[in-house]
N, C-alpha and C positions, 0 to 999 in steps of 0.2 A: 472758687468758693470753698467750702467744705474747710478741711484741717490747715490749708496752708493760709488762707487769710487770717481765721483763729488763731493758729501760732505768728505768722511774719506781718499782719496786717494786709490790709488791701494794696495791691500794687507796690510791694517790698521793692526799693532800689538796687539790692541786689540780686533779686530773685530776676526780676525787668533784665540787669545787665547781662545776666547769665543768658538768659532767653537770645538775647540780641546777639550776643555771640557765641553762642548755640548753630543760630539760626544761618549766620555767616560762614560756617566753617563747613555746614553741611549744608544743603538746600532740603527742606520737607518733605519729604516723599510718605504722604498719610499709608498706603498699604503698605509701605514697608517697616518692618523694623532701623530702626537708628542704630546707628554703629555701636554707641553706647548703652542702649539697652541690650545688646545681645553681650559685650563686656558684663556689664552687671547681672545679666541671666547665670554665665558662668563664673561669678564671684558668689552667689548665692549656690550653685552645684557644689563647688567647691567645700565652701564652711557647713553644709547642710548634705552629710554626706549620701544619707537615706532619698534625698532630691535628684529625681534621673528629669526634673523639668521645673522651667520657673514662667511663670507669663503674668503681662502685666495687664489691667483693665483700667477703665476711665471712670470706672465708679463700683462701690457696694455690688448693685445687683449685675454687673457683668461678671464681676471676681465670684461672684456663689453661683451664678447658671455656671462657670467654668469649672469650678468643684462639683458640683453636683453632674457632671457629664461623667 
């Protein structure tokens, strides 16, 4: 829900395909970080030079209890 329905609509075809082979290339291992988001953690180090850290959350109030720690 949230911003990506808003901007791509409900169930975007290529958002779905992305998912799908996503999902194929790597198996989901929910505790773990994805291969990809730990690339993208260090592409944000990088351009953000003052950033010794980057983490992702699943909504609003997870992203502010993580800043507010």
């Amino acid at each position: 829900m949230a911003w990506g329905s808003i901007l791509l609509g409900y169930a975007h075809e290529s958002v779905q395909q992305a998912i799908i082979e996503a999902v194929k290339q790597t198996s989901p291992m929910l505790p773990y970080p994805h291969p990809l988001e730990m690339e993208v953690t260090q592409m944000l180090c990088e351009d953000f030079p003052s950033a010794e850290m980057a983490i992702f959350g699943k909504n609003g109030s997870d992203v502010c209890t993580l800043a507010a720690e």
